[in-house]
N, C-alpha and C positions, 0 to 999 in steps of 0.2 A: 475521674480523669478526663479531661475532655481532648479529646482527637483530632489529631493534626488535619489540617484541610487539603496538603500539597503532601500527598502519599504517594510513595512510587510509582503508584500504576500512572496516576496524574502525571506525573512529570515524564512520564516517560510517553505517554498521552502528547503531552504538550511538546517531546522531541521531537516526535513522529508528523504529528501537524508541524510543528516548522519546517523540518526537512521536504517536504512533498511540495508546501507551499514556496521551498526555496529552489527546489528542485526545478517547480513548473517557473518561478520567475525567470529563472536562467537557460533553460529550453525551452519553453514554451514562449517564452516573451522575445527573449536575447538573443535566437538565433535563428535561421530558417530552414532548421535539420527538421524534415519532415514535410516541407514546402510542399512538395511534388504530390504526395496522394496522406487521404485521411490515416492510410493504415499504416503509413510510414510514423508519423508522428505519433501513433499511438506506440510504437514498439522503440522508437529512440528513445521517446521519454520513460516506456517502461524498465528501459535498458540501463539508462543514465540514475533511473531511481535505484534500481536496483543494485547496480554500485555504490553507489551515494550511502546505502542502505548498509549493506555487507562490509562495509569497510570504513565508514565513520559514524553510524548511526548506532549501529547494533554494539560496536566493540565500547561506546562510551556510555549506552545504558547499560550495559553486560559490567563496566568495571566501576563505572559513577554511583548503580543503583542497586537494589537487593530485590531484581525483580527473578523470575525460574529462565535460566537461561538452557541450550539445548548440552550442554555440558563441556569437557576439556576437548578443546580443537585442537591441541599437540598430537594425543593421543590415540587422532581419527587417522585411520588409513586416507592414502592419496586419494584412491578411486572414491570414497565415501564424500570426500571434502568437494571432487570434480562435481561427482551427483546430486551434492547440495546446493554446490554454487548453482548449476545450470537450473534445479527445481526452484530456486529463489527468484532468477530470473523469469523465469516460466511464469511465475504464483505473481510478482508484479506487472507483467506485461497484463495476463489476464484482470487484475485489479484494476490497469488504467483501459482495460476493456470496459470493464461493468460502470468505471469513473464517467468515462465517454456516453455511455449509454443514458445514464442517469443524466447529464448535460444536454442531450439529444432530446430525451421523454419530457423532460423538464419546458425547454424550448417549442418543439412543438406543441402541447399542452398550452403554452403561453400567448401561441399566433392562432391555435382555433380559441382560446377564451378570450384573446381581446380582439379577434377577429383581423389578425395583420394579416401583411403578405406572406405567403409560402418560406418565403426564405430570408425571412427577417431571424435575426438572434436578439432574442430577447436577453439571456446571461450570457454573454461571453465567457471563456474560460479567464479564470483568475486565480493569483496565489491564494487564496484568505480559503473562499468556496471549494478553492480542489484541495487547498489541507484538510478541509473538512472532509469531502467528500471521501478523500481516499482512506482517511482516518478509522470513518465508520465502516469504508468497505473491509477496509485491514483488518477489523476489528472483528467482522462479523468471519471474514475468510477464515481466522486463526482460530476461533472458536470451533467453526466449523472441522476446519480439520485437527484439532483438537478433540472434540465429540467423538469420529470416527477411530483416531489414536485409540481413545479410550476403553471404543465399542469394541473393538479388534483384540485391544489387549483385554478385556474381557472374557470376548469365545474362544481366545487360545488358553486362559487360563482353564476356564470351565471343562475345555476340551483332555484337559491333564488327567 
């Protein structure tokens, strides 16, 4: 039987790079929320994704795809739902932290290798590059904290 190439993870892959890339089109590009200093722009647009996220992004692979979602949200206590929301927030701000940095390392690397000026940008930020970029960081965060889920549920189990 040969095996489908657009498997849920894929498409949901490919939700996730649109959104960030759509995301940064329309603040990063479309508006001048974050004008004032670097670290502004990095927490409206982690802000704005993580909206973006929590409320159109997650609810239409949660009910479009058959991927493991975090289970029934009716069910959750208010305060649990509070503590999600804000920890999701948190987990994408820090994301378009590490996005930033990789844009940063990347750049500079480019003006001592081709020998520019100090404050030449070589990439600029753009939709296409930061879907990627945050795709993979998304990717690697969720595992990560995934792994430790795992590790935890683990030594409490052993601890029984």
């Amino acid at each position: 039987m040969k095996k489908k190439f657009f498997t849920d993870r894929r498409i949901e892959s490919i939700i996730r790079f649109w959104a960030a890339g759509a995301v940064y089109f329309f603040i990063g590009w479309g508006t001048q929320i974050g004008s004032n200093s670097y670290l502004d722009f990095i927490f409206y647009l982690g802000v704005a994704m993580a909206v973006f996220e929590m409320f159109v992004v997650n609810p239409v692979i949660r009910l479009m795809l058959n991927v493991r979602t975090t289970g029934q949200y009716m069910d959750v206590p208010i305060l649990k739902k509070v503590l999600y929301r804000l920890g999701y927030v948190f987990k994408t701000v820090v994301i378009m932290l590490v996005v930033s940095a990789i844009y940063n390392i990347i750049n500079q690397i480019a003006t001592l290798v081709l020998s520019l000026p100090e404050k030449t940008t070589v990439i600029p930020g753009e939709p296409i590059l930061f879907g990627i970029f945050y795709l993979v960081v998304y990717r690697l965060l969720e595992g990560f904290l995934n792994n430790i889920k795992y590790k935890m549920k683990d030594v409490n189990e052993n601890d029984k």
